[in-house]
Kinemage of the C-alpha trace (Angstrom):
@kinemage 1
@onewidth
@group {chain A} dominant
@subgroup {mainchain}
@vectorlist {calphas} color= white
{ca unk a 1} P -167.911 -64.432 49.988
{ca unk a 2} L -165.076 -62.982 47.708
{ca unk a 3} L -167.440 -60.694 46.099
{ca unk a 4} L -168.264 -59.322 49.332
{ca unk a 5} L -164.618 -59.315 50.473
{ca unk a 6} L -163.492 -57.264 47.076
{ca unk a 7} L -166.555 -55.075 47.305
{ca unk a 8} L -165.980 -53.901 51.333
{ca unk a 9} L -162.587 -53.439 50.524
{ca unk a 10} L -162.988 -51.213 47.803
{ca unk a 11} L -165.441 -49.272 49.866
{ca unk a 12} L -163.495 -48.937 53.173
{ca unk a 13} L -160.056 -50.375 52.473
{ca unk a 14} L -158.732 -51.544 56.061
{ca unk a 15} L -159.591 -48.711 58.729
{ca unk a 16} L -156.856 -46.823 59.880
{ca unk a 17} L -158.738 -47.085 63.283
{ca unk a 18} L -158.736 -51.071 63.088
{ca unk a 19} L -155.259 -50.908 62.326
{ca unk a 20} L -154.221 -48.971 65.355
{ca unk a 21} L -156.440 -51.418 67.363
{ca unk a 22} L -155.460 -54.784 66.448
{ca unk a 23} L -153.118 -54.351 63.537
{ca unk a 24} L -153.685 -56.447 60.078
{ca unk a 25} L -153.106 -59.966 59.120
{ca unk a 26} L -150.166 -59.223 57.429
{ca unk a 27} L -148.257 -57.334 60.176
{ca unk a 28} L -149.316 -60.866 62.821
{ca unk a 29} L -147.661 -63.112 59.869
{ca unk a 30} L -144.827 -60.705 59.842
{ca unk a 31} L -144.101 -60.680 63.395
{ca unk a 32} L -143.993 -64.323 63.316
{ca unk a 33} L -141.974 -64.776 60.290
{ca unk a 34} L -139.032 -62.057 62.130
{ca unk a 35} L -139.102 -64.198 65.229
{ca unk a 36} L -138.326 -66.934 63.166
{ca unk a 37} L -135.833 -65.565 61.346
{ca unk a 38} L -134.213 -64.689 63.876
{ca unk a 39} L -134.175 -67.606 66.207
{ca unk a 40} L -133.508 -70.307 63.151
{ca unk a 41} L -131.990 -68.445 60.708
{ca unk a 42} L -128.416 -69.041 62.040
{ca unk a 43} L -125.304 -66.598 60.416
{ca unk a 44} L -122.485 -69.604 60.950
{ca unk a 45} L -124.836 -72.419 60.319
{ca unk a 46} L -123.926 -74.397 56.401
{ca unk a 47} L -126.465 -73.297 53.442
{ca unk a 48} L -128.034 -76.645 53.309
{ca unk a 49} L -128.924 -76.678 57.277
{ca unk a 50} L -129.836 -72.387 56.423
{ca unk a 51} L -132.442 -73.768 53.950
{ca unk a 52} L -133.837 -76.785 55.872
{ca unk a 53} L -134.309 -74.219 58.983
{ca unk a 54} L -136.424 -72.066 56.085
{ca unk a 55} L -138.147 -74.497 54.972
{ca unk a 56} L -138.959 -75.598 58.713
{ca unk a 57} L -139.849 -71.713 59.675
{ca unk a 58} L -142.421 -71.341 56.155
{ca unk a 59} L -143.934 -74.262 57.216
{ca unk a 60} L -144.782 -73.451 60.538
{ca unk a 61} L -145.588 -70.103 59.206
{ca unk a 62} L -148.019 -71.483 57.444
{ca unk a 63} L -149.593 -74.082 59.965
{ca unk a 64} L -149.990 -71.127 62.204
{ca unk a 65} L -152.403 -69.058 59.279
{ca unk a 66} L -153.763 -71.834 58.361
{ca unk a 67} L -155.284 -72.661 62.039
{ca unk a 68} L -156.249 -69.414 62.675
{ca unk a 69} L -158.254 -69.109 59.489
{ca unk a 70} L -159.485 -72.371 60.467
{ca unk a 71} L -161.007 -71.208 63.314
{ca unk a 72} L -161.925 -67.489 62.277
{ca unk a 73} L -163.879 -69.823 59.397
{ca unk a 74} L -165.635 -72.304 62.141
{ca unk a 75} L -166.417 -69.402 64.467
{ca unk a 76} L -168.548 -67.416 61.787
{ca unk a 77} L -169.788 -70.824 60.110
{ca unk a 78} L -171.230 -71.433 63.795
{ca unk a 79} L -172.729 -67.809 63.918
{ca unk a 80} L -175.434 -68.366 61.535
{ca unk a 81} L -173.588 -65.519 59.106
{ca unk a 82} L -170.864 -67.624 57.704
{ca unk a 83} L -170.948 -65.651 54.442
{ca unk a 84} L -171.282 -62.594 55.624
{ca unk a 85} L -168.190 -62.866 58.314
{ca unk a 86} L -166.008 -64.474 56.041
{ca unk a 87} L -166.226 -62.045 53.522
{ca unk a 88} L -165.497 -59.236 55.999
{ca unk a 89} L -162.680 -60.937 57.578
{ca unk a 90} L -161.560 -62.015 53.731
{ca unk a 91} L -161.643 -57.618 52.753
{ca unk a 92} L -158.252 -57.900 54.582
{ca unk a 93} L -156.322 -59.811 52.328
{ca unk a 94} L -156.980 -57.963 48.665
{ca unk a 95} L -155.307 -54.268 48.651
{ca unk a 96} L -157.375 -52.516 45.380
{ca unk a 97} L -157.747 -49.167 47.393
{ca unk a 98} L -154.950 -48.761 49.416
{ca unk a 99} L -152.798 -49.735 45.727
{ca unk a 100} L -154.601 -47.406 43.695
{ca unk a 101} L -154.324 -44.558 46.681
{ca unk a 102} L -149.861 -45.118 46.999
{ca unk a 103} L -149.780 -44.829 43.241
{ca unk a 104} L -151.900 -41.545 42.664
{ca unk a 105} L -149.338 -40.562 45.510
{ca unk a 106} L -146.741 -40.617 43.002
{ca unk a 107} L -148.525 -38.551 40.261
{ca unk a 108} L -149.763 -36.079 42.704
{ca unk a 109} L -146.121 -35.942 44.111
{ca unk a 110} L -144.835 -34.696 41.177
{ca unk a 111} L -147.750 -32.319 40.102
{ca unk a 112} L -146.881 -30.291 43.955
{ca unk a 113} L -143.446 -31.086 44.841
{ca unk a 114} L -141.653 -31.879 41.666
{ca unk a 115} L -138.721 -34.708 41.473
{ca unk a 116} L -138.232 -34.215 45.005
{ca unk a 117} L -142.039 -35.069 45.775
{ca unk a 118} L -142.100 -38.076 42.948
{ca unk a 119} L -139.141 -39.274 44.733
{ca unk a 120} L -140.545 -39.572 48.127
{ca unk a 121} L -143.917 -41.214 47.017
{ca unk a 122} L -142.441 -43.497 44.857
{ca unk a 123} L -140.050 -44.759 47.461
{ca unk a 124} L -142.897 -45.697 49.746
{ca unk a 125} L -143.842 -48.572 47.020
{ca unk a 126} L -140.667 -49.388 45.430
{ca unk a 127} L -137.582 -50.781 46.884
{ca unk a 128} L -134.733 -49.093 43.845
{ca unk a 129} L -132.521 -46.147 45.094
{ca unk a 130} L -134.908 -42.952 44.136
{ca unk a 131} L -132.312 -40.646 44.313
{ca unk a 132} L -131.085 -42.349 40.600
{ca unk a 133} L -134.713 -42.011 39.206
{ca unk a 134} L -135.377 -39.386 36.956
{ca unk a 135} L -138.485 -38.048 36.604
{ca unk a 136} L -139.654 -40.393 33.594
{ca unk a 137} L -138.151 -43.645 35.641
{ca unk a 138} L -140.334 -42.332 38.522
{ca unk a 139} L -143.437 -42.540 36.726
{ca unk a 140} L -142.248 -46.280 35.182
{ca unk a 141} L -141.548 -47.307 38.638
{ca unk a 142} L -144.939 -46.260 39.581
{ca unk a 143} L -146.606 -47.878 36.862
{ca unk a 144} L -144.634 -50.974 37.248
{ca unk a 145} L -145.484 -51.362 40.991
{ca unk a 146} L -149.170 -50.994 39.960
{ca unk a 147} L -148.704 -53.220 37.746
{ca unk a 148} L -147.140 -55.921 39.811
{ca unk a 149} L -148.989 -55.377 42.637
{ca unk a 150} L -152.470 -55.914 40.795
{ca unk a 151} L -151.121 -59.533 40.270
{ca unk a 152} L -150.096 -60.121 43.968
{ca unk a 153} L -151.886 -57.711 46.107
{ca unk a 154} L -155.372 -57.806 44.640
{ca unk a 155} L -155.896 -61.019 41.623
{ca unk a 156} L -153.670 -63.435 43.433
{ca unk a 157} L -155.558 -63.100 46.792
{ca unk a 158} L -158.765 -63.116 45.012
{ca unk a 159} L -157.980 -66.409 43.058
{ca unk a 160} L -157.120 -68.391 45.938
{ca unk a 161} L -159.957 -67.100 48.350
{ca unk a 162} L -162.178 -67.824 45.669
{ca unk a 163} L -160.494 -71.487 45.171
{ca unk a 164} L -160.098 -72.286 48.829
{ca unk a 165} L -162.362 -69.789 51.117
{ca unk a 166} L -160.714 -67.613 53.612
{ca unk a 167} L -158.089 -69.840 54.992
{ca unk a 168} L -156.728 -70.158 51.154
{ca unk a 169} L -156.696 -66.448 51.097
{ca unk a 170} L -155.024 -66.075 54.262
{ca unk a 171} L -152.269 -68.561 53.124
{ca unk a 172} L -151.430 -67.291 49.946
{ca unk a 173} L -150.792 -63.780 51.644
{ca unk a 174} L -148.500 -65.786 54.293
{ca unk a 175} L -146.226 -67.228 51.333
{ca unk a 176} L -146.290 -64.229 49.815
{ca unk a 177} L -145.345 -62.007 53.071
{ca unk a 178} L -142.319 -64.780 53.533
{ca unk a 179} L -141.567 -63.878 50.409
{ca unk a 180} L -140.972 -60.358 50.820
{ca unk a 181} L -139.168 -60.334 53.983
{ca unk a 182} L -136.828 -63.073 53.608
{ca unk a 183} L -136.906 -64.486 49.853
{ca unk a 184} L -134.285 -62.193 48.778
{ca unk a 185} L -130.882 -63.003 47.435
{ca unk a 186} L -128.887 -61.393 49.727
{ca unk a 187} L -126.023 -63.327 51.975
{ca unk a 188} L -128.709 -63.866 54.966
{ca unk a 189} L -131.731 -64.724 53.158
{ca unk a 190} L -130.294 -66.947 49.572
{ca unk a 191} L -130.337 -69.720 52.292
{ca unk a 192} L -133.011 -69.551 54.612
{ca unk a 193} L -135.668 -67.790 52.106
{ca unk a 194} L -135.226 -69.746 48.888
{ca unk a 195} L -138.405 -71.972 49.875
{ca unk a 196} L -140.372 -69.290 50.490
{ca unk a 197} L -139.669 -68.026 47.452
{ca unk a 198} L -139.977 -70.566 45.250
{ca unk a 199} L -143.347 -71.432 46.695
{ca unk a 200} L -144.165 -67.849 45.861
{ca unk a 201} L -143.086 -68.144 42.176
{ca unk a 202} L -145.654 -71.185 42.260
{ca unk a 203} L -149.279 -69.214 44.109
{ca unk a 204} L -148.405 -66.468 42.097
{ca unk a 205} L -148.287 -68.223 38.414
{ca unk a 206} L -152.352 -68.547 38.039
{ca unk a 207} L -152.764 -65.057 38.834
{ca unk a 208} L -149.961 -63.547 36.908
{ca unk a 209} L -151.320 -64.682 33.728
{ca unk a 210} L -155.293 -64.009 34.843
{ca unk a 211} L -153.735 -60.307 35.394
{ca unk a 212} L -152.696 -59.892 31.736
{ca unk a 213} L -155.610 -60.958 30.678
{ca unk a 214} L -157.829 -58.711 32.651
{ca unk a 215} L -155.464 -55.885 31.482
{ca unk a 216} L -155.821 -57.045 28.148
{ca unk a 217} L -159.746 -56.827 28.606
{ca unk a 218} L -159.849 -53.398 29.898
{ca unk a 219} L -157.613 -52.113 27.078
{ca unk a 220} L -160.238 -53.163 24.954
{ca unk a 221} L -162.957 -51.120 26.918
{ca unk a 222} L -160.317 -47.761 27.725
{ca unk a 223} L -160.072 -45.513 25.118
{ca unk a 224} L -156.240 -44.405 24.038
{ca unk a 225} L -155.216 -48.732 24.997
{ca unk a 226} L -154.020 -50.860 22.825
{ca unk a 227} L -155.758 -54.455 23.462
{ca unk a 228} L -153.229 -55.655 20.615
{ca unk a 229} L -150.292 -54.004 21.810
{ca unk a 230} L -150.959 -55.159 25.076
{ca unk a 231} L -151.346 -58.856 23.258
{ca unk a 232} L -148.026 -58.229 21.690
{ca unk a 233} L -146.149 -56.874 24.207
{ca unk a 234} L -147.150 -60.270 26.486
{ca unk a 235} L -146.430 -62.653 23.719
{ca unk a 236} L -142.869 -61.249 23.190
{ca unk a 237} L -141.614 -59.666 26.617
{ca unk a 238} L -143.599 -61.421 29.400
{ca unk a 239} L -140.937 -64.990 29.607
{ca unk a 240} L -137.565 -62.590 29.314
{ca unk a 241} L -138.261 -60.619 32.452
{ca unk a 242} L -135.709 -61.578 35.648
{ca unk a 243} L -139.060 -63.261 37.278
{ca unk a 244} L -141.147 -65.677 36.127
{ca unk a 245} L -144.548 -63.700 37.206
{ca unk a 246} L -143.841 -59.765 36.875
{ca unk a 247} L -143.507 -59.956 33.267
{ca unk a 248} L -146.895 -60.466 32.336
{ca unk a 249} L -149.162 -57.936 34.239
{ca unk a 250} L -146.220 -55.349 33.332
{ca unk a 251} L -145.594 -56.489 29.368
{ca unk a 252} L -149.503 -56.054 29.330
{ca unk a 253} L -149.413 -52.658 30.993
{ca unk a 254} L -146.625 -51.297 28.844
{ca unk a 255} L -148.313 -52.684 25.991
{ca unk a 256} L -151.569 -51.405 26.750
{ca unk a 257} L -150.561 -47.614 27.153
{ca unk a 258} L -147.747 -47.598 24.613
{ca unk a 259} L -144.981 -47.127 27.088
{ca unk a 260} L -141.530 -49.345 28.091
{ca unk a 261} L -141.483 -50.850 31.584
{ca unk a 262} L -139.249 -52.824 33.711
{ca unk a 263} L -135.175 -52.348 32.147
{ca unk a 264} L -132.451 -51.905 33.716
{ca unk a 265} L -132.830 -50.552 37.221
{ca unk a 266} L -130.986 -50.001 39.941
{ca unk a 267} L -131.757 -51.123 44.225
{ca unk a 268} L -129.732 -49.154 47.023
{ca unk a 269} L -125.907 -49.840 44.840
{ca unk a 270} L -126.782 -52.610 42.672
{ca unk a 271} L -127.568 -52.561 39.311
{ca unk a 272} L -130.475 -54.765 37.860
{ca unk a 273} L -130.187 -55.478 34.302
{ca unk a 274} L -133.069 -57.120 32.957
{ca unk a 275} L -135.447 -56.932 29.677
{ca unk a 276} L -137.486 -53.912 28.647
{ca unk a 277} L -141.315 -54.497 28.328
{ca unk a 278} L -143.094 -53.307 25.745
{ca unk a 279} L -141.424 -51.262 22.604
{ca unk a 280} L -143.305 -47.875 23.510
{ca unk a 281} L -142.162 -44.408 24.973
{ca unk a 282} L -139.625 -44.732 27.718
{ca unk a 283} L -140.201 -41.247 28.938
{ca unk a 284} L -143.170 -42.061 30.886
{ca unk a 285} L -145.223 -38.784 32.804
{ca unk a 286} L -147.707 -38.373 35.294
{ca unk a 287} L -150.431 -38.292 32.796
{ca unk a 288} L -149.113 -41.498 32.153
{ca unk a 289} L -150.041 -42.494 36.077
{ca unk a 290} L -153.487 -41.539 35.473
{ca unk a 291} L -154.020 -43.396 32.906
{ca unk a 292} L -152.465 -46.629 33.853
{ca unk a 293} L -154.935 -46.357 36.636
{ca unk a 294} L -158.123 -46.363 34.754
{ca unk a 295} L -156.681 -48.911 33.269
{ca unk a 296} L -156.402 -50.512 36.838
{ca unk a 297} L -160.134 -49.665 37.822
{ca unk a 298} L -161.320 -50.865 34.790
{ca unk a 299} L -159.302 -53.884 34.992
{ca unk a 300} L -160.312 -54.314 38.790
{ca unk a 301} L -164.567 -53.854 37.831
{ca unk a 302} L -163.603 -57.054 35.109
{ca unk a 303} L -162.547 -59.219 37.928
{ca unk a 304} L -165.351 -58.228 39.943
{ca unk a 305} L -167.430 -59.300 36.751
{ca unk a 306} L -165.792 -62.389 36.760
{ca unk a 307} L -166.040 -63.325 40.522
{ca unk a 308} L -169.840 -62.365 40.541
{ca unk a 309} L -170.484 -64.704 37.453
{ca unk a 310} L -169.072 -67.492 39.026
{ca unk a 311} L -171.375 -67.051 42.009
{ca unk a 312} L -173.927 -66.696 40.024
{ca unk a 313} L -172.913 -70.002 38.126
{ca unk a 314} L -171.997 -71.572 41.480
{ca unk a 315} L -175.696 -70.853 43.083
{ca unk a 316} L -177.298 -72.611 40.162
């Protein structure tokens, strides 16, 4: 079923057509999550009661996926093509093509339009103020995004749809959509969103380390990546970064291609400070785009090696 899920989706993505018609999973858990939000999520109410009501909105966030996959599951079981339908529903949750599409944005951005065109792609997959990115910290931002989103957008889905079928999928994309929309530190969401994003720290460990290592694996097959560097750069840099998952699929990027990643950064007024990964060129270029996504395609066919070895184990 994942194999099927990872290979449609790399095909077709999600159809712009389906997505006029009927939306995507994500925007259905988002919707729900903003109603929630709004009706629980109380500006006078004490932090404690603020993070109760979170923890009371994630978990009916998640009771809600989790029936629906459920029953999207038991529908297709009773169909006689359970395989085949849950894989196809499943191609929703990874994102390999539409994350490898938003990053060549960036590269071709700058080739036509310059800054100005880097600027505008870039801020369509990064949340830092774009007007204080040069062109290099464009081209870091990109690579970091890829990097990231590799973990959470495409290995993280993968690992739990492969450990707990379509509704295990569908929930990890739930905590991680929570996650986005309200675990951030800010004075409305430090409250309410700190159980969503704690559990998110949690689903996303496995995958965040599984990431590094399939980077480190296609450095080994890519010619011009390091496989030691990206090794080194992991061992040394992945712990120090401000979150306990981004470190190691960026470290192992930076690594990889010789570059610097992460650093001190900077979203709307506020300045990040956090560790540099890697020890390479901070001056990154759009050349250096390209090549951090071979390194993503490559990196993407080893998990597809992966996934279709374990079937293969699994049908024995």
């Amino acid at each position: 079923m994942l194999a099927l899920a990872l290979a449609a989706e790399a095909a077709l993505g999600y159809p712009d057509r389906l997505y006029r018609a009927l939306g995507h999973p994500v925007t259905w858990i988002g919707r729900l999550i903003a109603a929630l939000d709004r009706s629980l999520n109380r500006e006078g109410a004490a932090p404690a009661q603020r993070r109760a009501a979170g923890l009371l909105a994630l978990a009916l966030v998640l009771a809600a996926t989790a029936a629906g996959a459920l029953l999207l599951t038991l529908a297709a079981q009773a169909s006689g093509f359970g395989i085949i339908l849950c894989g196809l529903f499943a191609a929703s949750l990874p994102a390999q093509r539409s994350l490898h599409e938003h990053v060549a944005r960036v590269a071709a951005g700058l080739t036509e339009g310059g800054l100005a065109g880097g600027r505008r792609a870039v801020s369509m997959i990064v949340g830092r103020n774009p007007e204080t990115l040069d062109e290099a910290a464009v081209c870091r931002a990109a690579i970091e995004s890829l990097a990231e989103n590799f973990s959470d957008g495409v290995v993280a889905p993968a690992f739990w749809i492969g450990a707990a079928g379509l509704p295990g999928g569908a929930l990890y994309k739930a905590v991680n959509t929570a996650d986005s929309m309200i675990g951030h530190r800010t004075p409305r969401h430090a409250a309410f969103g700190w159980a969503a994003a704690r559990l998110d720290d949690l689903v996303n460990l496995p995958a965040s380390r599984l990431t590094a290592a399939l980077l480190i694996g296609a450095a080994l097959l890519r010619p011009g990546c390091s496989a030691r560097g990206a090794m080194r750069a992991v061992r040394r840099d992945a712990r120090r970064h401000r979150s306990p998952n981004a470190g190691w699929p960026e470290a192992a990027m930076a690594g990889a291609l010789g570059l610097r990643l992460a650093g001190p950064r900077i979203y709307g007024t506020t300045r990040v400070d956090d560790h540099w990964m890697g020890d390479g060129r901070a001056e990154a270029t759009a050349a250096d785009i390209g090549r951090a996504l071979a390194l993503y395609r490559t990196a993407c066919g080893l998990l597809w090696g992966l996934v279709l070895a374990a079937a293969f184990v699994s049908l024995r």
